[in-house]
N, C-alpha and C positions, 0 to 999 in steps of 0.2 A: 105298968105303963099302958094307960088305956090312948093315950093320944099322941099317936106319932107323925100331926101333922109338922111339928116345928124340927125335928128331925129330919120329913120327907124334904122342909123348904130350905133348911141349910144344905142337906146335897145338892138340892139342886143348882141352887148358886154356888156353891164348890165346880159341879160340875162345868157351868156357862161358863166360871170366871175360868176355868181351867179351858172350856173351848177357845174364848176370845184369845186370851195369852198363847195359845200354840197358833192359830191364824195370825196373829199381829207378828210372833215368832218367826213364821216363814213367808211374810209378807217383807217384813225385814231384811231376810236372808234374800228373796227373790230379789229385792230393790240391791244388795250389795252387790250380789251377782252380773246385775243387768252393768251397773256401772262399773265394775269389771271388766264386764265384757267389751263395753266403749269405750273405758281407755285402750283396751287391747289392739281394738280395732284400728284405732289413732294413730298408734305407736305403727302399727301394721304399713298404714297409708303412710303413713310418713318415712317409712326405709322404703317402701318403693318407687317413693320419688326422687 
């Protein structure tokens, strides 16, 4: 195997497609979290009044 350019190009979009999917991943998780955290908040205000 003299040419390992198509080789080099599928890692590498292995690799990107694998960065993009764990950022969208904890973009995700941050967005659940946050609105977690405002309902919490809600519920919070809302027994101290």
């Amino acid at each position: 195997m003299d040419n390992f350019g198509p080789i080099i190009l599928i890692e590498v979009v292995l690799i990107f497609g694998g960065v993009l999917l764990f950022a969208w991943w904890q973009l995700r998780d941050l967005r659940k979290e946050r609105e977690k955290d405002a309902k919490n908040n809600a519920q919070d205000l809302a027994q101290d009044k």
